[in-house]
ZALUMDO-905146 format. One record per residue (C-alpha): x, y, z. Coordinates in steps of 0.2 Angstrom, whole numbers, plus 5000, padded with zeros to 4 digits. Layout:
N
X,Y,Z $
...
END
This chain:
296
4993,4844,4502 $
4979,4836,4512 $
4986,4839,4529 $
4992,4857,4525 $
4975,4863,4520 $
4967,4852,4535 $
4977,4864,4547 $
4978,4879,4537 $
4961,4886,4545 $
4966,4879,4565 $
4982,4891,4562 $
4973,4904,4556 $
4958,4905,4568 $
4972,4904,4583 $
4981,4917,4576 $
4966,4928,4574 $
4963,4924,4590 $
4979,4930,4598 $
4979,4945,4590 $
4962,4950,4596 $
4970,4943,4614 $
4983,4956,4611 $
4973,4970,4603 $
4962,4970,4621 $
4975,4970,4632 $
4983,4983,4623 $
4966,4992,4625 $
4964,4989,4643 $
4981,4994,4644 $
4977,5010,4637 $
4962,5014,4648 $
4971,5009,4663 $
4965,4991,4667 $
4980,4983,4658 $
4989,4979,4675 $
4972,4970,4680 $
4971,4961,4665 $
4988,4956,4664 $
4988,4950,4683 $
4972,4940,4681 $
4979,4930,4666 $
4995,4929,4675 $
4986,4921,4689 $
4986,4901,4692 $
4971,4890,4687 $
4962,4888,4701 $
4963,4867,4698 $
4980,4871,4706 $
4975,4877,4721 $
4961,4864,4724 $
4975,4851,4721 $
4988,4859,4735 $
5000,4862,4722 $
5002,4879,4727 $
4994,4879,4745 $
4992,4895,4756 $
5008,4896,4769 $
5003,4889,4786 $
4999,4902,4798 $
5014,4906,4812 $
5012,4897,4827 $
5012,4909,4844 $
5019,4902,4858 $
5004,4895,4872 $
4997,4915,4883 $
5004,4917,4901 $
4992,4921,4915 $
4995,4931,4927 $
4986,4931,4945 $
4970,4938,4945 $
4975,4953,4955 $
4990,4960,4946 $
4982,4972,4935 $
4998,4979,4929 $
5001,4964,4924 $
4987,4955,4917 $
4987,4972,4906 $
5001,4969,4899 $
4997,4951,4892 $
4984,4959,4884 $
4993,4971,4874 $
5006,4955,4870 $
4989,4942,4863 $
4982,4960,4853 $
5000,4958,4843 $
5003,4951,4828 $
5013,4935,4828 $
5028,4943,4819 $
5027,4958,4833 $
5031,4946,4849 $
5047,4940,4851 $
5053,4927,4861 $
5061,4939,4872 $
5044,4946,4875 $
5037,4932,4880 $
5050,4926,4892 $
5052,4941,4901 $
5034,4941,4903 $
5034,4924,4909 $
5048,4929,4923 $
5035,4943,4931 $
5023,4931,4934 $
5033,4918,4941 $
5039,4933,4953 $
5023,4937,4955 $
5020,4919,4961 $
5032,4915,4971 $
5029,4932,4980 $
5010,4925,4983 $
5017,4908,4989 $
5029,4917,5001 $
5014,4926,5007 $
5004,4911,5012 $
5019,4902,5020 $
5011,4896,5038 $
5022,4904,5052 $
5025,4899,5068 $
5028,4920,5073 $
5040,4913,5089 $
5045,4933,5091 $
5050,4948,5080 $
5061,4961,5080 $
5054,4980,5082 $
5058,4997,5075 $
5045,5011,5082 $
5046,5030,5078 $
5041,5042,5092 $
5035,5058,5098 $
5037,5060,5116 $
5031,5074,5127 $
5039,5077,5145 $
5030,5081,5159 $
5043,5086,5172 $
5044,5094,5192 $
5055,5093,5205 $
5066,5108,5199 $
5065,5103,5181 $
5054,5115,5166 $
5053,5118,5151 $
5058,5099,5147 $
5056,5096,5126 $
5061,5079,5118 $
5067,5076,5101 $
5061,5063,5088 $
5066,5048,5093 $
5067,5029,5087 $
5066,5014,5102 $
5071,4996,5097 $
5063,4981,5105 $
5064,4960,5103 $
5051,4947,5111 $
5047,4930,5108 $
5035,4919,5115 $
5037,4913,5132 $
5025,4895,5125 $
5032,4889,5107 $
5022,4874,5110 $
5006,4884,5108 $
5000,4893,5093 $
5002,4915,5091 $
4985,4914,5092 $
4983,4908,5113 $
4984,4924,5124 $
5003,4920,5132 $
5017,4930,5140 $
5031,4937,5131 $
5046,4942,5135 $
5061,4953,5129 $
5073,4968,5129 $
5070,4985,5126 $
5080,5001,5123 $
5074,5017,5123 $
5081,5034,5120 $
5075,5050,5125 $
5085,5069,5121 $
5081,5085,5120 $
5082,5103,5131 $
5077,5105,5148 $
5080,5118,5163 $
5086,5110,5179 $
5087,5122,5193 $
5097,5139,5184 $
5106,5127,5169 $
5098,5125,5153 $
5106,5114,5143 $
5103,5097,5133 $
5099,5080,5141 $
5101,5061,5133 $
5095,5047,5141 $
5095,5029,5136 $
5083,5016,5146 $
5087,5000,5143 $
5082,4982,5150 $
5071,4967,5149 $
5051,4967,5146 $
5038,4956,5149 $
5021,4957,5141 $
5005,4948,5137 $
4999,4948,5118 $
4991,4940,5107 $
4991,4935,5087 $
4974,4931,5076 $
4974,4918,5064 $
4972,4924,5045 $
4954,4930,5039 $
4957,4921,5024 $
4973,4910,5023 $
4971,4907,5005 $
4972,4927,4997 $
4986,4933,4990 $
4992,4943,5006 $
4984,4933,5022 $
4985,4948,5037 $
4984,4944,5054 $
4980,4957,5070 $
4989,4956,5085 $
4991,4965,5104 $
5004,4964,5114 $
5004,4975,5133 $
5023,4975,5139 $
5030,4983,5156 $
5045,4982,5165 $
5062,4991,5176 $
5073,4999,5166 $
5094,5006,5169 $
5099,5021,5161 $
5114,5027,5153 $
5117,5047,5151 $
5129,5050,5139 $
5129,5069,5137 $
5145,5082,5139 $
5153,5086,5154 $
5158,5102,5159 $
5165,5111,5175 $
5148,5122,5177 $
5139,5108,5177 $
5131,5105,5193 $
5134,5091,5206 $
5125,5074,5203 $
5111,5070,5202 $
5108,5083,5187 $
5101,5077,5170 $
5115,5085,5161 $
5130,5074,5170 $
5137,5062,5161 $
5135,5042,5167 $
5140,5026,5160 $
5126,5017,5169 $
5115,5019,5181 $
5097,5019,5187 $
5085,5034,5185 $
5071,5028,5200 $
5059,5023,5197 $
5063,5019,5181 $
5047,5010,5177 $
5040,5011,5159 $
5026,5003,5151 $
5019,5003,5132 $
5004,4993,5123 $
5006,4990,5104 $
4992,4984,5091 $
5000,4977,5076 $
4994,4970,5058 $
5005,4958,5052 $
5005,4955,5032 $
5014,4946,5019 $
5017,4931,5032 $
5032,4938,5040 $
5029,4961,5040 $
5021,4970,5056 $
5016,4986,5055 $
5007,4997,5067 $
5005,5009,5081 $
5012,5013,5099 $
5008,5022,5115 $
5018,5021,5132 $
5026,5029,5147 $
5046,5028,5153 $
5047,5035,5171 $
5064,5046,5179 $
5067,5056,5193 $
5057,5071,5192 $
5048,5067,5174 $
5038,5055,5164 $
5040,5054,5146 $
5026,5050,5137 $
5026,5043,5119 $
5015,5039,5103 $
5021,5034,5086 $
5023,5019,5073 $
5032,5003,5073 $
5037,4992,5059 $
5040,4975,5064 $
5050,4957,5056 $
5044,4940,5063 $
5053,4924,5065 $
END
């Protein structure tokens, strides 16, 4: 009977406290600060945290940036936006891909600053010619026109940048309409033979930028035969005529000569512009236009 009336008042103090637990919540509840209440008993002791028992999640580790070269802007914007995302926003794939432009990018830079030896190159040149012809000839117009020339360099042993001869072939066709004596009709001529020249390549301003250019010259002349392939007819007139066909022959003089200046960019692309002169019987054709260039 001792111990029952040495707990009665404990049990009753904790269930009066209960109920007045429960009456406030009930309260809050009905003002609208119940879910608050509730969540904030719900909440661990905070003797849990300090222990590590209920530790915050580590943080998602994102994968190291990639840096792109200074001078891709494109680029380096683009790895921007990817760092600005959240960690569960970039993928792998993102990432990856990313890293495959700028190893492109790279390996195009490492291309560029490849030291070449530039023994030669191969030429492709777009022309405007005008005709300036006599002799019975008038009214002499020439199409668009596209000549092909190769050189190399008559000294590998010295550098592109020593003023050297060159040497090479050339072929250059010319077509359009023309009156010779009381026929106007169309005209094709194809020059062709070898060329020697003197030039010149400049070392890099700055070998170690992403796209090193070099300046070159090159002056070239030579003697050139001439194939006529154009359609026969009975009217035509007798030989020599600009409108009979030949396999092969030679249009004296036949002397030509050109001068080319030439920028030469990632390590191995020429680009630039042309003016020369191709002589034939009764006309000169002069030319102006630009060339693209491959060197070797």
């Amino acid at each position: 009977m001792h111990k029952i009336s040495t707990f009665y008042p404990y049990s009753v103090k904790f269930c009066r406290a209960k109920n007045a637990a429960f009456n406030k919540i009930c309260r809050a509840k009905n003002t609208g600060l119940g879910l608050g209440v509730l969540l904030t008993l719900a909440a661990p002791p905070p003797h849990l945290w300090a222990q590590g028992i209920l530790a915050p999640s580590p943080a998602v580790a994102q994968p190291p940036p990639v840096i792109a070269p200074e001078n891709d802007g494109a680029l380096n914007r683009k790895l921007l936006r990817q760092q600005n995302l959240p960690a569960q926003a970039l993928t792998e794939s993102d990432v990856k891909e990313t890293a495959k432009e700028v190893k492109k990018v790279e390996d195009a830079k490492a291309e560029a600053q490849k030291p070449r030896p530039l023994y030669g190159f191969t030429e492709f040149s777009l022309l405007q010619p005008k005709v300036s012809a006599n002799s019975g000839r008038k009214n002499y117009v020439s199409d668009l026109t596209v000549h092909i020339n190769t050189y190399v360099r008559a000294f590998w042993s010295e550098g592109p940048e020593a003023v050297q001869p060159w040497i090479g072939l050339r072929m250059a066709p010319f077509s359009g309409v023309g009156t010779q004596g009381q026929r106007t009709s169309r005209y094709a001529f194809t020059y062709m033979g070898p060329a020697v020249g003197i030039g010149s390549i400049s070392k890099a301003d700055d070998p170690s930028v992403d796209n090193p250019v070099r300046y070159g010259f090159l002056v070239s002349a030579g003697l050139s035969g001439m194939s006529r392939l154009v359609g026969a007819d009975e009217s035509s007139p007798p030989l020599p005529s600009d409108f009979s066909p030949i396999a092969w022959g030679f249009d004296p003089p036949g002397l030509w000569s050109e001068i080319r200046w030439l920028r030469i960019s990632r390590g191995a692309l020429g680009c630039g512009l042309m003016a020369g002169a191709q002589t034939g019987q009764g006309k000169i054709f002069y030319y102006v236009g630009i060339l693209g260039s491959g060197f070797y």
